[in-house]
N, C-alpha and C positions, 0 to 999 in steps of 0.2 A: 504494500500500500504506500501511496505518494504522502505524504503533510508538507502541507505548506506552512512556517510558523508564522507571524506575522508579527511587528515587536509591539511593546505593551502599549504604546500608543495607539495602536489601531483601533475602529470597530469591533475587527472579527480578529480574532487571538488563537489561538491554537497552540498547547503545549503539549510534550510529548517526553514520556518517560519509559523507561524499560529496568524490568527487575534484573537482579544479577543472578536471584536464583532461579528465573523461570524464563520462556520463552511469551512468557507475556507480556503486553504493551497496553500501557495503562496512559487513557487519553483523555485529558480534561480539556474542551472548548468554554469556551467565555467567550460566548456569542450574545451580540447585542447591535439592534440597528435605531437604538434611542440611547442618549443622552441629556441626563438632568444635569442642569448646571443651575450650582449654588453659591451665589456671594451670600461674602462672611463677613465681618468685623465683629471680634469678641462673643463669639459665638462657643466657648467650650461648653458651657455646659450642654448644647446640644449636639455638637456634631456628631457625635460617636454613635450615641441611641440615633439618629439620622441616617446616618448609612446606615447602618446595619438594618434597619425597618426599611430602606428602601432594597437592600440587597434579599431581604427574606421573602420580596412579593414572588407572586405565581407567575410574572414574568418579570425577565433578566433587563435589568436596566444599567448600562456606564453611568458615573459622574463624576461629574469634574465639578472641585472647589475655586471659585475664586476669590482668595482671600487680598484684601485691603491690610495687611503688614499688621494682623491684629495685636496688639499689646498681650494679651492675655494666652499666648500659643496658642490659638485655633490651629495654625499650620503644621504645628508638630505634633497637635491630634490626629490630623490627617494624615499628613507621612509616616507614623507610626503604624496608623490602619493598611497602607499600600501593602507592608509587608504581607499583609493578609488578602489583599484584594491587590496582586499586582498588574493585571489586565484589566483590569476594571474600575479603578479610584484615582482620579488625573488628580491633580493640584496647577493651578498658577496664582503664584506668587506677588504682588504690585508694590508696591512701596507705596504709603498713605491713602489715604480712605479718600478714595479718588470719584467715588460715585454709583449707584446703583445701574444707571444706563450705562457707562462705560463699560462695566464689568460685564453686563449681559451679551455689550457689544461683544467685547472680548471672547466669551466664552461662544458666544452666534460664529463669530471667526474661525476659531480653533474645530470648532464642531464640524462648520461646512468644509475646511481643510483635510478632516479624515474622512467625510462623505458617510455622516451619520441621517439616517431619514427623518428622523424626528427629532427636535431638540423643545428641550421643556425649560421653562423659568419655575420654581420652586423657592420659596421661604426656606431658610434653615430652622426654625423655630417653633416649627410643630402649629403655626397658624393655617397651612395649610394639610390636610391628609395626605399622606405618599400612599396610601389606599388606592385614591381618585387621580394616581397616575395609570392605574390603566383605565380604566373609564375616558380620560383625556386622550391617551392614544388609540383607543377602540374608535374613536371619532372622527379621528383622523386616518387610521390605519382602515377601517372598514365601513366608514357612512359619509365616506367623500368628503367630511371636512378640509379646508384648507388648514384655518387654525381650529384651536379648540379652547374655549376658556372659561376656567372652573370660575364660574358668576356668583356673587353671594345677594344677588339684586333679581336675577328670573324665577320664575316659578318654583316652589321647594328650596330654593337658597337661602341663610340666614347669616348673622353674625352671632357669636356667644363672647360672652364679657365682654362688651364694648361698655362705654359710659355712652351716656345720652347723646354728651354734646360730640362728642367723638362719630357716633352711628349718622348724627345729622350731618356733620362737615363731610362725611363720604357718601353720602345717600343724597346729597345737597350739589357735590361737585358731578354727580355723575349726572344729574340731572340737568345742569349748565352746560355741563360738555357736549350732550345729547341738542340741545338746545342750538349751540353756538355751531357745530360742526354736520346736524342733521345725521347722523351717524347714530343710528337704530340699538348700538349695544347697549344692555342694560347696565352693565360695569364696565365701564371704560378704563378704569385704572385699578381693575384687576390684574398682578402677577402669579395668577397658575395657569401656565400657556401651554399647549401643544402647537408647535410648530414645524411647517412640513418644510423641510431641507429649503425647497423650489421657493418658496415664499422670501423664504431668507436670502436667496441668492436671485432674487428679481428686485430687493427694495436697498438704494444703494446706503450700507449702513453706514458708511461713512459721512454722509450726508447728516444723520440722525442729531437734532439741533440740542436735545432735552436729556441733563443728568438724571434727574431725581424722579417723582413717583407721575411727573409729565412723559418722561420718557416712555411710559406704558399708554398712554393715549398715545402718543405718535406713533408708534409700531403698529397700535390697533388703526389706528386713521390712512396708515400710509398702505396698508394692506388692505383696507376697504376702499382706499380712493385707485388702487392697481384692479381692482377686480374677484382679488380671493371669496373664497366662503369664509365666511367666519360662522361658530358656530359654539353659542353658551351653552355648558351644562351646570344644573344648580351643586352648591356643595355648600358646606356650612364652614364658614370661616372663624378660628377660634384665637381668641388674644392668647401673644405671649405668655407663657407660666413664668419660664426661666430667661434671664437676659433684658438688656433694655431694651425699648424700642428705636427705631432711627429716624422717627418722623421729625418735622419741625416744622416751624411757621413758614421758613424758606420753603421748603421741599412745596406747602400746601400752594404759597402764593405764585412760585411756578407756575404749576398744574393749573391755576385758576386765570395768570395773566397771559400763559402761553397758546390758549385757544383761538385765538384771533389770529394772533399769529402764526397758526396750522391750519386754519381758513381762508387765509389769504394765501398761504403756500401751496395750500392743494387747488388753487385756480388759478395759478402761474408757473412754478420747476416741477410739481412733485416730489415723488419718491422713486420713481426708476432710475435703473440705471442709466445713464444717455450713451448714444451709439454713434459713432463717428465711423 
């Protein structure tokens, strides 16, 4: 029999062992054609219970951390775990807490670079379920979705713990965005995404204007103003237990002033790539 190995970077991995005292060959693949990508900052207390819940689901998922130079060793949580997941557990590395759309950016790059078909945005924090990662890729993978995004605003969607005024300023922003941009999604700046490879590699992400929690309306805008499906499913989104949170008034006022300015962009350059 032929094996191809492929190095730990890849999608599809293949290692290959042989006993000394038998004529047997004992073959583990780590085959995976999704990758979940996860920014971090001072994220220890969850990473570890993270992977791990997402490596025990019923289907086999890569990820890759993007850690922002946590103070608190998030990173050396993670390269601890490779040992154990070495086909399977990426890490990159940034110096300073550079932002939540870069990172995505980032990890969107890396992902389409190995020709993974799926790439997910995921919390580290247990605010989203890694349950309803396959629910997300079943959406994509077999009901024609282009994207796929766990809503906590459609039908059967909630939030738990939130405070009042906290459920209004996100239940208040979507409803402006929907407004300003005419853009049908019920959560607009929801980050539990399923993303099909094709999508990523038709909207030019270098273009992408927005760090913080704007930068998830532009990705959903620029893929609804290209033509994709988009397509909500409900999930129930639950606040942080462990860890702080990384919202701020910046991050909010973004999101709220950058509307206009991603309406007026999407009826002049867009989001494609241009063709010379």
């Amino acid at each position: 029999m032929d094996f191809n190995t492929a190095s730990s970077s890849d999608p599809i991995s293949v290692s290959l062992t042989a006993s000394s005292k038998s004529n047997d060959l004992t073959v583990t693949a780590t085959l995976s054609d999704s990758l979940v990508i996860i920014p971090t900052y001072n994220e220890r207390e969850n990473i570890a219970h993270m992977i791990e819940t997402v490596f025990s689901l019923e289907k086999h998922f890569h990820i890759l951390i993007v850690d922002d130079g946590s103070p608190d060793a998030t990173a050396a949580i993670v390269k601890d775990l490779q040992k154990e997941y070495p086909n399977s557990l990426h890490i990159l590395e940034r110096k300073g807490k550079l932002g939540l759309g870069t990172a995505y950016l980032t990890g969107f790059k890396w992902g389409i670079e190995k020709k993974y078909d799926y790439l997910f945005e995921m919390d580290a924090d247990f605010s989203h379920n890694p349950n309803d990662l396959i629910r997300l890729y079943n959406a994509c993978a077999k009901d024609n979705a282009d994207v796929a995004v766990g809503s906590r605003y459609t039908k059967g969607g909630k939030c738990e713990n939130w405070p009042l005024d906290r459920l209004i300023l996100s239940y208040g922003a979507s409803l402006y965005v929907r407004a300003i941009t005419w853009m049908w999604i019920k959560d607009p700046t929801a980050g539990f995404i399923c993303w099909k490879r094709q999508v990523l590699e038709a909207i030019d992400l270098n273009s992408i204007s927005f760090v913080g929690y704007a930068f998830q309306i532009e990705m959903k805008y620029a893929a609804h103003s290209l033509g994709f499906k988009i397509k909500e499913l409900p999930i129930t989104f639950v606040d942080r237990i462990l860890g702080s949170s990384k919202m701020s008034k910046g991050i909010v006022k973004e999101a709220i002033l950058g509307m206009i300015f991603l309406k007026k962009r999407s009826l002049t350059t867009g989001w494609g790539k241009k063709q010379f």
